[in-house]
One Martini backbone bead per residue (centre of mass of N, CA, C, O) as a GRO file, in nm:
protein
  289
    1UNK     BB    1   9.000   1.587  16.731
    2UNK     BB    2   9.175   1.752  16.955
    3UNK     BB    3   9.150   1.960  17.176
    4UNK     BB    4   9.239   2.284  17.296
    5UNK     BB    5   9.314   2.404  17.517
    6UNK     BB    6   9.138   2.704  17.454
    7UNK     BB    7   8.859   2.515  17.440
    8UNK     BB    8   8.876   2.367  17.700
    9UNK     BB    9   8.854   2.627  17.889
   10UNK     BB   10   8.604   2.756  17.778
   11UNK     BB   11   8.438   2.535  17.865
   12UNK     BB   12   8.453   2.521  18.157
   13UNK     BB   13   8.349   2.788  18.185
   14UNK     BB   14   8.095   2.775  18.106
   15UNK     BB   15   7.969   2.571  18.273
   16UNK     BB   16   8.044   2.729  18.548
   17UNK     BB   17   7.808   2.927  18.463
   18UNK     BB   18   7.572   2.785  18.383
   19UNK     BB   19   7.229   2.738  18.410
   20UNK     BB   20   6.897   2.677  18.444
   21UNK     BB   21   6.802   2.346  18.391
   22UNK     BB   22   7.113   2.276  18.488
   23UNK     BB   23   7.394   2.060  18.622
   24UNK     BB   24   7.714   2.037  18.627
   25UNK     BB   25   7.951   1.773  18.756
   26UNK     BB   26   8.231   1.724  18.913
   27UNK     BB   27   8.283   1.541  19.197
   28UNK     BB   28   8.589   1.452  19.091
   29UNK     BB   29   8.878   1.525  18.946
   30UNK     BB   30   8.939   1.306  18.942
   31UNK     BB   31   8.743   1.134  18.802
   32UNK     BB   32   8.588   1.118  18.440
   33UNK     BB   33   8.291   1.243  18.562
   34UNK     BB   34   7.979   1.346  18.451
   35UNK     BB   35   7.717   1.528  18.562
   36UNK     BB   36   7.365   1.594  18.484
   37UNK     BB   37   7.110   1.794  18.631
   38UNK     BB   38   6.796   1.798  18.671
   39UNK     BB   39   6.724   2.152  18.800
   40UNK     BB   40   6.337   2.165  18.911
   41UNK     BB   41   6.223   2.032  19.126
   42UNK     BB   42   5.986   2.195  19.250
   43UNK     BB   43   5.880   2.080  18.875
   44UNK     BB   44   5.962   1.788  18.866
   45UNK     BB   45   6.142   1.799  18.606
   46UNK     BB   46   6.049   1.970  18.382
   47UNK     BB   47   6.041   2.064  18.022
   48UNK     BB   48   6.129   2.312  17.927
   49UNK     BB   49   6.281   2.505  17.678
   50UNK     BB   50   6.549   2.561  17.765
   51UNK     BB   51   6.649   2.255  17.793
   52UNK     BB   52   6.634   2.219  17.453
   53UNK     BB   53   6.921   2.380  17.471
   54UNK     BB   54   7.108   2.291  17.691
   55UNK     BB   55   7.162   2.021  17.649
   56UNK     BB   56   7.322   2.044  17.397
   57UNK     BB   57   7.545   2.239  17.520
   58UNK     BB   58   7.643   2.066  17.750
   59UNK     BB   59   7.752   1.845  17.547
   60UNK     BB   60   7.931   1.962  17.386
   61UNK     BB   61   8.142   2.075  17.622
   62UNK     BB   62   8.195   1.772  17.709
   63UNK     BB   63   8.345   1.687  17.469
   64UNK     BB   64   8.556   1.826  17.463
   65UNK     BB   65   8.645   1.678  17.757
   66UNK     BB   66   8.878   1.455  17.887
   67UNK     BB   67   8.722   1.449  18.179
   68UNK     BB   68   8.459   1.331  17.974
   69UNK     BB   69   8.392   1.018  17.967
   70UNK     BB   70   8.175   1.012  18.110
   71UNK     BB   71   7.802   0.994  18.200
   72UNK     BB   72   7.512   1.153  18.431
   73UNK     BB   73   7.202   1.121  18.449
   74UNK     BB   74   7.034   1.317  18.637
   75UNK     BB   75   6.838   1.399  18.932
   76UNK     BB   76   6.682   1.656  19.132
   77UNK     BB   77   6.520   1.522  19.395
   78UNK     BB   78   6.236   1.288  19.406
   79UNK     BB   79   6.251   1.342  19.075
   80UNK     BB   80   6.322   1.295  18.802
   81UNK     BB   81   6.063   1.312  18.530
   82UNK     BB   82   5.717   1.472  18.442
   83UNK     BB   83   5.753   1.623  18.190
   84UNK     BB   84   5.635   1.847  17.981
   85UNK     BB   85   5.586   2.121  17.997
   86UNK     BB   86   5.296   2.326  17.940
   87UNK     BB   87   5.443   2.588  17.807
   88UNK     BB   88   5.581   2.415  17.610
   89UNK     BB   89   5.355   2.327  17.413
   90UNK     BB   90   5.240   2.561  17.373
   91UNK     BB   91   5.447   2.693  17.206
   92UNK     BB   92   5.443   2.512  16.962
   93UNK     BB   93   5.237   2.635  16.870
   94UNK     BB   94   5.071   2.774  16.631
   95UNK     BB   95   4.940   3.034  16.489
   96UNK     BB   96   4.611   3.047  16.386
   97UNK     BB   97   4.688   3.271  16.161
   98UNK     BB   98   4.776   3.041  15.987
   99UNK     BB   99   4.791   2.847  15.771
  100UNK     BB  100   4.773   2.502  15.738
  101UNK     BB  101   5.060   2.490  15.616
  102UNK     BB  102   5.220   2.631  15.778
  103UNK     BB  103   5.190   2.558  16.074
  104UNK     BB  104   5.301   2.236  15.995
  105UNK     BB  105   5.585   2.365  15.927
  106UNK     BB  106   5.654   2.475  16.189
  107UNK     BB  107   5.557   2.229  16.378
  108UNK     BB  108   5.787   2.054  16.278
  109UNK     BB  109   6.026   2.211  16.338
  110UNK     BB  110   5.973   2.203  16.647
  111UNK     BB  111   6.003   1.884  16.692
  112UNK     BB  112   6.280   1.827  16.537
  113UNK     BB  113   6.435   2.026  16.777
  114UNK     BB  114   6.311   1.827  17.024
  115UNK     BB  115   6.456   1.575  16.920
  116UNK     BB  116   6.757   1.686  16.906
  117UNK     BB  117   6.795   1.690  17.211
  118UNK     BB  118   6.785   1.408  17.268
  119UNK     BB  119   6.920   1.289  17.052
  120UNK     BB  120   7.233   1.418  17.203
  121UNK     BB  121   7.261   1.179  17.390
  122UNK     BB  122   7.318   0.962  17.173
  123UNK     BB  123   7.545   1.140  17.039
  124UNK     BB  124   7.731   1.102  17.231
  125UNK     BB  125   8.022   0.956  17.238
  126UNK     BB  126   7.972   0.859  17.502
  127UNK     BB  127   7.897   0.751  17.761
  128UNK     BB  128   7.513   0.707  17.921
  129UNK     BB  129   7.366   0.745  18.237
  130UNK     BB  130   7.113   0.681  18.404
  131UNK     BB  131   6.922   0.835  18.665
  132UNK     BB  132   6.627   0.678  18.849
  133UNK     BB  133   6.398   0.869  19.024
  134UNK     BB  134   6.113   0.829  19.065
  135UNK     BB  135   5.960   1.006  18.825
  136UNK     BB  136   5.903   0.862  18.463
  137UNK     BB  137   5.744   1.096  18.254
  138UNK     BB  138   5.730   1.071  17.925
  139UNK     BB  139   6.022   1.299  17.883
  140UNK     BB  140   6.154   1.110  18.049
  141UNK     BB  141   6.166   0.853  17.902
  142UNK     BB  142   6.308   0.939  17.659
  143UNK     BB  143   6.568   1.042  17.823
  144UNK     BB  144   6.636   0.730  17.894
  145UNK     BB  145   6.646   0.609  17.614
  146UNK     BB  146   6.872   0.808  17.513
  147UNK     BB  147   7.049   0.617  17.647
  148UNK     BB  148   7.265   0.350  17.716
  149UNK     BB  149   7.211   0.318  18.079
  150UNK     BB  150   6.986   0.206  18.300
  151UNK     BB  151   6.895   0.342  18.604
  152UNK     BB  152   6.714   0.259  18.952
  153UNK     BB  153   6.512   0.302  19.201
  154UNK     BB  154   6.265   0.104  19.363
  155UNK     BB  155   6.104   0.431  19.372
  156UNK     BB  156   6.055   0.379  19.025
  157UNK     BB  157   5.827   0.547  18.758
  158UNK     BB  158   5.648   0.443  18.467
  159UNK     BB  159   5.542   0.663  18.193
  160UNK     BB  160   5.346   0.655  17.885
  161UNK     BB  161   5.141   0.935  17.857
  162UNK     BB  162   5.036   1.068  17.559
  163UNK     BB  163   4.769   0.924  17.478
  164UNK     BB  164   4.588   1.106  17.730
  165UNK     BB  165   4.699   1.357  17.592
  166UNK     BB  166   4.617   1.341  17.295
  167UNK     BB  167   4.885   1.171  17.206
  168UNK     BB  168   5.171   1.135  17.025
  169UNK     BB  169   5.515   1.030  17.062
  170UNK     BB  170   5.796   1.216  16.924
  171UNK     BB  171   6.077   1.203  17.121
  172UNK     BB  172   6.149   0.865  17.089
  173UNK     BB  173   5.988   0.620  17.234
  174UNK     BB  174   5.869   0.471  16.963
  175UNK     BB  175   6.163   0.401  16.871
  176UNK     BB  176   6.337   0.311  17.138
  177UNK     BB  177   6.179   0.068  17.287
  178UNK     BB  178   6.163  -0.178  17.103
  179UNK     BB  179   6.458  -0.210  17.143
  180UNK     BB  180   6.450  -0.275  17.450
  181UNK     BB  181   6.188  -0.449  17.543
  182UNK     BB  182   6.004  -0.438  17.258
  183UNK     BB  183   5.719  -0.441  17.097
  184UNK     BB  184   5.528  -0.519  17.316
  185UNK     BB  185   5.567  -0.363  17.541
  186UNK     BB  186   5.555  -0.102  17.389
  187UNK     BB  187   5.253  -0.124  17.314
  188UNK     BB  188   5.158  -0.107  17.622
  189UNK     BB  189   5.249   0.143  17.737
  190UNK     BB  190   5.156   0.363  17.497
  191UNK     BB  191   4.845   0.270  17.495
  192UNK     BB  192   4.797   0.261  17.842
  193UNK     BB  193   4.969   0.401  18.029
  194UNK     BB  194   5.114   0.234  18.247
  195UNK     BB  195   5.238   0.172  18.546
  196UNK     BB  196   5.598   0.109  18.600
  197UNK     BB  197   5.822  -0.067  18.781
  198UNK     BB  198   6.085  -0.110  18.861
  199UNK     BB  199   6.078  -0.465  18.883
  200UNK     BB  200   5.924  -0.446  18.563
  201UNK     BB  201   6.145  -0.282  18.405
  202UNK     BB  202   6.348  -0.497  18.461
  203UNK     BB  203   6.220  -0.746  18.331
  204UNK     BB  204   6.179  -0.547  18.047
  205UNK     BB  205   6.437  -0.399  17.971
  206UNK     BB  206   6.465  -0.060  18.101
  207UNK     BB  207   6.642  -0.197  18.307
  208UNK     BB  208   6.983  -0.307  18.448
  209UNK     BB  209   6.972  -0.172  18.757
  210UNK     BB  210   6.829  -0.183  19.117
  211UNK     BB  211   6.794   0.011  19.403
  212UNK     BB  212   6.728   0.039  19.743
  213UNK     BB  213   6.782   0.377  19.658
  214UNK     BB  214   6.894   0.699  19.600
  215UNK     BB  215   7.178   0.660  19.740
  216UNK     BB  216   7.254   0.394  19.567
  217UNK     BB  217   7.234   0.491  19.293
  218UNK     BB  218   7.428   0.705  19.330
  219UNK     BB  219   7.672   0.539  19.366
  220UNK     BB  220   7.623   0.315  19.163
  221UNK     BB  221   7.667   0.477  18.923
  222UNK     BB  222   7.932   0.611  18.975
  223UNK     BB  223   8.093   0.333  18.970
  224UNK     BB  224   8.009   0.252  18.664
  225UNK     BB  225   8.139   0.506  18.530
  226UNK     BB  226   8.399   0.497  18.658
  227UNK     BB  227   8.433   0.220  18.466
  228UNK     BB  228   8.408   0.360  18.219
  229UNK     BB  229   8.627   0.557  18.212
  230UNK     BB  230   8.875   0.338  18.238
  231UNK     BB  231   8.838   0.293  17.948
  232UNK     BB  232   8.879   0.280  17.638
  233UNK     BB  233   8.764   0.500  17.431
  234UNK     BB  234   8.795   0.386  17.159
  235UNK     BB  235   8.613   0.181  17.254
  236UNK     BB  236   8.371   0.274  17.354
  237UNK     BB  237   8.275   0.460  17.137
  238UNK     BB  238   8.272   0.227  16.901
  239UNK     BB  239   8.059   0.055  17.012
  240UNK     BB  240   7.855   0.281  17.029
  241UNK     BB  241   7.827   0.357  16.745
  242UNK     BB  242   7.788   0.030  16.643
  243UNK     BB  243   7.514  -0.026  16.779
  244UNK     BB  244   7.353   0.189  16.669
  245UNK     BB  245   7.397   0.126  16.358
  246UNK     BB  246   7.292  -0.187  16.403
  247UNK     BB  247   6.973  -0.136  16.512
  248UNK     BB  248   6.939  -0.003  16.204
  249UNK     BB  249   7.023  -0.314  16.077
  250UNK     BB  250   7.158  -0.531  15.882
  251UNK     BB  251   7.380  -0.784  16.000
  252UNK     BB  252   7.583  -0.696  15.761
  253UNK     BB  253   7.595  -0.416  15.769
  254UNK     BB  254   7.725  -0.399  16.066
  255UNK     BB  255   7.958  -0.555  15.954
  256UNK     BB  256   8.054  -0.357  15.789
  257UNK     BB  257   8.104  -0.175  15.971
  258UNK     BB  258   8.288  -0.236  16.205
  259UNK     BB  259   8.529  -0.333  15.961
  260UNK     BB  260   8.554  -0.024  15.905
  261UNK     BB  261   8.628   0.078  16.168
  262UNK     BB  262   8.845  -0.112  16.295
  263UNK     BB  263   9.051  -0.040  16.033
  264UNK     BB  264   9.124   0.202  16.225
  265UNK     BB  265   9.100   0.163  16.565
  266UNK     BB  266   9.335  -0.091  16.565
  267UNK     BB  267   9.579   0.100  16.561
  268UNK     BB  268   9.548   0.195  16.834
  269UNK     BB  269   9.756   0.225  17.140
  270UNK     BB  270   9.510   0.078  17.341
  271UNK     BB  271   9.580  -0.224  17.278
  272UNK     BB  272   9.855  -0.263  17.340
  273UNK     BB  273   9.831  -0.172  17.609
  274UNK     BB  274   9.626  -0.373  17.700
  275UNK     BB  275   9.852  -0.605  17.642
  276UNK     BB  276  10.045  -0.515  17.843
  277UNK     BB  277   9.848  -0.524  18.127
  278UNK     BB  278   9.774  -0.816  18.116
  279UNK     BB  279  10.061  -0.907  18.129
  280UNK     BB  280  10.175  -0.741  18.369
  281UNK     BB  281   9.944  -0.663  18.599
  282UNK     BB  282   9.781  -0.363  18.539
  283UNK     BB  283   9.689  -0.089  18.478
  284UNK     BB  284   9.575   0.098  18.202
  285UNK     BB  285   9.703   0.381  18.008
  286UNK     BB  286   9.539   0.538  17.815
  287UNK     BB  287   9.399   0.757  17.596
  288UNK     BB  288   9.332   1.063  17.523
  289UNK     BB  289   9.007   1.262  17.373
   0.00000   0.00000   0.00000
């Protein structure tokens, strides 16, 4: 259901009044595209616990903007993100004095929490491009594997860090890993915790586009965003939904889910724009959503 103006305007109120540790920006208010940058330069975009309540918060009011077809994840400074921050993890920890089943079950809810922070990103419903430079270790890894399509500048490098500090990963690496780049890379990355180049990153399928600057990065994945903002949201957002979906199923359950969807989506008159704009050789004017 389309929001109310009166919905979308308090949405963009709070946007305008910012985060502590996000920037949200629409670089051109023509193009239905925004930028999330993650905000703490100086402490190499660590993940602070404010984070993990702002990223959702802010997907939250981009979802109400028909003005925000696409997303693009990046960071200020020249790093991503070099994981979490340490007094972030500290507080995870549960009181000493809590008996062990009480800890555990606080502990659990805790991290349950700080999971779907980043799985926030991949439900968001519009397509999400990761915009990787400089360093991508630990929960930069989940924030880059939890969007949609990963691009990287060629002086970026990943590391799934977790093993080191003598933890397993749980904010989502090594469950959607195995499916990005497959089960044996993702068990090299997070046992060996070794350190991967742009170009190897690209080989093994953890990026599908390396710009050769930081600033090339930015432009190419604005373009790519700004390409995906002008097609049918109606197609893209079902596309991504059935993705979703069919990754975690089996090949017949995914083809009934999409013939579910289908049977509603292809209603939309976002279909036949698009074939009479094919037939007329003009662009298409999809409907907002």
């Amino acid at each position: 259901m389309a929001a109310s103006d009166l919905e979308i305007r308090a949405a963009e109120d709070e946007l305008r009044r910012g985060f502590q540790t996000l920037e949200v920006v629409q670089k051109d208010p023509a193009v239905p595209v925004y930028h999330i940058y993650l905000n703490r330069a100086a402490q190499l975009n660590a993940l602070t616990v404010p984070f993990f309540s702002e990223l959702p918060r802010a997907l939250s009011l981009l979802s109400i903007l028909p003005s925000a077809r696409a997303l693009v994840l990046a960071a200020r400074g020249t790093h991503f993100c070099s994981g979490i921050d340490l007094e972030a993890l500290r507080s995870v920890s549960p009181s000493p004095s809590l008996s062990p089943a009480a800890a555990a079950d606080l502990l659990r809810g805790r991290i349950l929490s700080l999971q779907a922070a980043i799985s926030s990103l991949e439900r968001f419903r519009k397509p999400v491009v990761a915009a990787i430079q400089g360093a991508c270790v630990g929960g930069g890894v989940d924030l880059a594997a939890a969007c949609d399509i990963r691009c990287c500048s060629d002086d970026a490098f990943f590391v799934v860090k977790e093993v080191d500090l003598a933890l397993a990963a749980d904010l989502g690496s090594l469950q959607r890993l195995p499916h990005i780049i497959g089960y044996g890379n993702a068990v090299d990355l997070a046992l060996t915790c070794r350190t991967v180049s742009a170009s190897d990153a690209k080989a093994m399928g953890l990026v599908s586009r390396v710009f050769p600057s930081p600033s090339a990065l930015e432009e190419g994945v604005g373009q790519l965003a700004k390409g995906l903002a002008e097609k049918s949201s109606v197609a893209v957002m079902g596309t991504k939904a059935v993705l979703l979906k069919s990754r975690d199923q089996k090949v017949d359950e995914g083809l009934d889910y999409v013939a579910t969807w289908n049977s509603a989506m292809l209603m939309s008159p976002d279909l036949e724009e698009a074939i009479a704009a094919h037939i007329q050789k003009r662009k298409p004017n999809f409907s907002k959503l």
